[in-house]
PAKELUM-586184 format. One record per residue (C-alpha): z, y, x; residue in three letters. Coordinates in steps of 0.02 Angstrom, whole numbers, padded with zeros to 5 digits, always signed. Example, Ala and Ser with C-alpha at 12.3 -4.5 7.8 and 13.67 -1.06 7.14 Angstrom:
2
+00390-00225+00615ALA+00357-00053+00684SER
This chain:
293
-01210-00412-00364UNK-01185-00296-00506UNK-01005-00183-00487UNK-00905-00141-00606UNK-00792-00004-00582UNK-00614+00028-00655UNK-00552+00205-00622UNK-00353+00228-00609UNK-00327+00415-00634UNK-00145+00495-00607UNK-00166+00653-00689UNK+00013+00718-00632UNK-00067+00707-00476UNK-00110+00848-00369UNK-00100+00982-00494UNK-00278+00981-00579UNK-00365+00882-00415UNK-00351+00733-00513UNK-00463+00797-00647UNK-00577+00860-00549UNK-00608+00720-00416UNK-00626+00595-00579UNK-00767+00728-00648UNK-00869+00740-00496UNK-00838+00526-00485UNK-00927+00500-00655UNK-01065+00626-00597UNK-01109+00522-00474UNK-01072+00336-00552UNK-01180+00394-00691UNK-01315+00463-00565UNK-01324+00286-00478UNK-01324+00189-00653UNK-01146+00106-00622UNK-01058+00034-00750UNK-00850+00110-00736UNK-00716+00100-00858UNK-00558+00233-00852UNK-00394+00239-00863UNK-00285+00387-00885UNK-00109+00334-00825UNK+00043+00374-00933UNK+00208+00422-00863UNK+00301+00254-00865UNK+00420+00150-00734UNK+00315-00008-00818UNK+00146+00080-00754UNK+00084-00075-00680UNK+00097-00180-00808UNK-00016-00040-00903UNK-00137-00035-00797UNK-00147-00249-00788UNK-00171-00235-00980UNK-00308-00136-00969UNK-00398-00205-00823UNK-00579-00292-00880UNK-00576-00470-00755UNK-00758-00423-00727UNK-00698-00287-00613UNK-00762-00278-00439UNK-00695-00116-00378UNK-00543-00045-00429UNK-00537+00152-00393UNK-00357+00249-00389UNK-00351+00430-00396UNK-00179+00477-00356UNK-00053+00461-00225UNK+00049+00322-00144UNK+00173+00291-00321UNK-00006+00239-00408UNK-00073+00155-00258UNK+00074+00044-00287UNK+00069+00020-00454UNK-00133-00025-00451UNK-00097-00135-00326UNK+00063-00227-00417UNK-00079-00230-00568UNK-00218-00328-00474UNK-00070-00496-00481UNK-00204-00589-00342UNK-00374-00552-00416UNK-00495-00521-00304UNK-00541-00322-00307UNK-00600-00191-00183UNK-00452-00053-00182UNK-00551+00103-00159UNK-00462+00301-00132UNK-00466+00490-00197UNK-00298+00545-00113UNK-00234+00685-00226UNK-00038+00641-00212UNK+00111+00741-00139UNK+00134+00649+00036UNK-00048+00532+00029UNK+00036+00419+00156UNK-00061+00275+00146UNK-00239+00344+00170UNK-00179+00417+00350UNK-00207+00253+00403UNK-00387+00217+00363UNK-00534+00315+00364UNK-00610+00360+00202UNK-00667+00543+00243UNK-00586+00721+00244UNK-00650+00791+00083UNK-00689+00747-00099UNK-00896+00729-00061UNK-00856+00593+00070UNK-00715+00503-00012UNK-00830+00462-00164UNK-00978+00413-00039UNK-00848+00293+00031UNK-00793+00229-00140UNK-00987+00170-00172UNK-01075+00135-00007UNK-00915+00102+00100UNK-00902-00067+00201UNK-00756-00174+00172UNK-00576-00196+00264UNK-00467-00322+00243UNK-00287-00273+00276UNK-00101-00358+00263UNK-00003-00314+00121UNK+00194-00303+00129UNK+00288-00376-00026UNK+00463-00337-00065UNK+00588-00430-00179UNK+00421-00492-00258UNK+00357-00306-00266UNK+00210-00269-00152UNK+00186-00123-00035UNK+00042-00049+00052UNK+00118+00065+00159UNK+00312+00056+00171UNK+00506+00027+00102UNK+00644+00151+00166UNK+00819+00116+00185UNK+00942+00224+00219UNK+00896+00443+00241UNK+00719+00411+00175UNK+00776+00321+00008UNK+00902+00456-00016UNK+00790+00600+00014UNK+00658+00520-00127UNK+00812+00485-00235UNK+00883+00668-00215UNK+00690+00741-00241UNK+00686+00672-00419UNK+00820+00771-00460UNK+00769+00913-00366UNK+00672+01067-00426UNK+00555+01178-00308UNK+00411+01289-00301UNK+00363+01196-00153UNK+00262+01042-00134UNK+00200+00918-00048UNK+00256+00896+00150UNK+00334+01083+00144UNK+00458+01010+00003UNK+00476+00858+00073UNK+00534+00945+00259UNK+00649+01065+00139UNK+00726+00926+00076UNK+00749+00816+00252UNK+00827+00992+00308UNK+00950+01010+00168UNK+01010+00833+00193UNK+00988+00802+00373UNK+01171+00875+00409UNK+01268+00791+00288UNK+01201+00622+00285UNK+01330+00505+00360UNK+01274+00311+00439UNK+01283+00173+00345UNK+01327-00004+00392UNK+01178-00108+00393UNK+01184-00309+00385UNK+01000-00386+00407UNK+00900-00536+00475UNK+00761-00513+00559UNK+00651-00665+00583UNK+00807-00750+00569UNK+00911-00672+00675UNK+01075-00585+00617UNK+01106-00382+00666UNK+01245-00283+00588UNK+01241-00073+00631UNK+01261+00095+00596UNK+01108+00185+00544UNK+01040+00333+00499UNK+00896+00238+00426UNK+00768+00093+00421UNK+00588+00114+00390UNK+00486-00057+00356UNK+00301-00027+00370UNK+00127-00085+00341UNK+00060+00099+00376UNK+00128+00203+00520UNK+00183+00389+00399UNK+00304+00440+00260UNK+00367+00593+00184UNK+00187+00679+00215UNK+00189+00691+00379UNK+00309+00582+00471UNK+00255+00459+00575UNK+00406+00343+00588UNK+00310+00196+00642UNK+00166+00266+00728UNK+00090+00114+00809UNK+00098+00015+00663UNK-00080-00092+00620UNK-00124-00134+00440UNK-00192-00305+00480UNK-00106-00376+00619UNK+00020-00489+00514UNK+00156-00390+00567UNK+00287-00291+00496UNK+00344-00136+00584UNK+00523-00070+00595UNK+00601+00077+00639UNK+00773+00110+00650UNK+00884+00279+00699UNK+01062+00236+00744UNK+01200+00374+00748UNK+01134+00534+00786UNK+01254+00702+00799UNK+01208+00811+00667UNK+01142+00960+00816UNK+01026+00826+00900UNK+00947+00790+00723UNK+00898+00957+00696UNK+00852+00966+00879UNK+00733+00827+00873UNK+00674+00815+00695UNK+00499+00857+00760UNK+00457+00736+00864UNK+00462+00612+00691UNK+00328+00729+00642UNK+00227+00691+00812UNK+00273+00504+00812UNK+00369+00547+01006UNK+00559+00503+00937UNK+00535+00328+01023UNK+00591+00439+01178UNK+00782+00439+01080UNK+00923+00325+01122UNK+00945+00314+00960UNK+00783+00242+00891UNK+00733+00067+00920UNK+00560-00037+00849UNK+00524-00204+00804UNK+00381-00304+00758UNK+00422-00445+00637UNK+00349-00569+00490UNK+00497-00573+00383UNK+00688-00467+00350UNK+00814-00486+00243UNK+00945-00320+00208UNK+01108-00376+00145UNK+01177-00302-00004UNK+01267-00121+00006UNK+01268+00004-00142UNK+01289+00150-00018UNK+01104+00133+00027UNK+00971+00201-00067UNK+00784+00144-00038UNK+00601+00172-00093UNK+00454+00080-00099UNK+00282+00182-00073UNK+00379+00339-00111UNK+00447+00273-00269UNK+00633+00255-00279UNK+00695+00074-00295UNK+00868+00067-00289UNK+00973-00032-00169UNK+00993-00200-00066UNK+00968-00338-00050UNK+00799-00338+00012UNK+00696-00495+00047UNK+00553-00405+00137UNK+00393-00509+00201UNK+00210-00479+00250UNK+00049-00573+00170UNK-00083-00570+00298UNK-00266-00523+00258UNK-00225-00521+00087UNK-00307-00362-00002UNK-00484-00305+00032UNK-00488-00090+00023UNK-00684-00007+00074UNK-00679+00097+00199UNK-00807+00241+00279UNK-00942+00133+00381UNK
């Protein structure tokens, strides 16, 4: 089978290590006489539709160079066809790729890309949008709403944890009105992380024994919390351990539904996507990634 390659480049990404993963790419796509297409993302909320414009249907592997926002919109591009999603992880938090193995630096990442096996994995679809790794209601969705507005020298986890520590003592619970798998639960929360992948924010492993092909959706949610024992136990979200808290509760399910509140602000892959109602489902099996043999 001949492959065709179609190379999604971010190159807001990772201040110049977008540029320079793509370079040493084409050095070796051209070394092993492979036939690749690119395409330089713009800035745009309509980035998806972009990329699906440009996307030959010849395509066999699709490769994304940039973090979990163009993961999303690559894979919101692809509308069912069937493409290998390959990786260069050059994003603030890289969320996703935590869950897979695709190597620890540049060299091995690009061996994976072209002699990599294959992995299917579940894919989480919200409101009709599709995830790879996770939506956040509640703290999480505020701190990505607050950190487009923000300005720092920092980046990456480090302004991510800056941020979570600015917040973290103001933030109030919300009321929360879901389903899930049909049945009806109304709280107070802190927040609610739906995953496909187990880590968000760069480092936080909210739902840490979360598989990406088991056909389940993992949840995580943190009830009220006094504002000392947050700052007392924001590590262990780092370490995945805050299952230990009173406070915190999992849940394994196919299918939720958030009712609607203005008050709560959510993201989708790190991406900021306003506020419920959420109709939040998995599709088993349904996107094939390559993966370090």
């Amino acid at each position: 089978m001949n492959r065709k390659f179609f190379i999604v480049a971010n190159p807001y990404s990772g201040k110049g290590k977008a540029q320079a993963a793509l370079s040493m790419l084409k050095k070796r796509l051209d070394k092993e006489n492979f036939y690749y297409a690119i395409f330089i993302t713009p800035k745009s909320e309509i980035l998806d539709e972009f990329i699906e414009e440009n996307l030959f249907t010849d395509t066999t592997d699709v490769v994304v160079i940039g973090g979990d926002g163009t993961i999303n919109a690559t894979l919101n591009a692809l509308r069912g066809k069937d493409m290998v999603l390959s990786f260069i992880p050059v994003g603030t938090g890289n969320d996703f790729i935590k869950t897979i193995q695709i190597g620890n630096d540049l060299s091995e990442q690009i061996h994976t890309i072209i002699h990599g096996g294959e992995r299917t994995i579940d894919i989480g679809i919200c409101n009709n949008r599709k995830f790879i790794n996770g939506v956040g209601v509640g703290f999480d969705g505020q701190i990505v709403h607050d950190d487009l507005r923000s300005k720092s020298i920092f980046s990456g986890h480090l302004k991510y944890l800056l941020l979570v520590l600015k917040i973290l003592g103001s933030y109030r619970s919300r009321k929360f009105v879901y389903y899930m798998d049909g049945q009806r639960l109304e709280m107070n929360l802190i927040l609610m992380a739906v995953h496909n992948g187990t880590t968000f924010g760069g480092g936080f492993k909210l739902n840490p024994d979360s598989k990406i092909d088991d056909g389940l959706l993992n949840i995580c949610t943190v009830g009220r919390i006094s504002y000392f024992r947050r700052f007392f136990n924001v590590g262990k979200f780092s370490f995945g351990t805050h299952g230990r808290l009173p406070e915190v509760n999992f849940y394994q399910v196919k299918h939720i539904r958030i009712e609607t509140n203005d008050a709560l602000m959510a993201h989708i892959d790190g991406e900021f996507f306003g506020h419920p109602p959420f109709e939040i489902t998995v599709a088993e099996k349904a996107q094939r990634i390559r993966v370090k043999r």
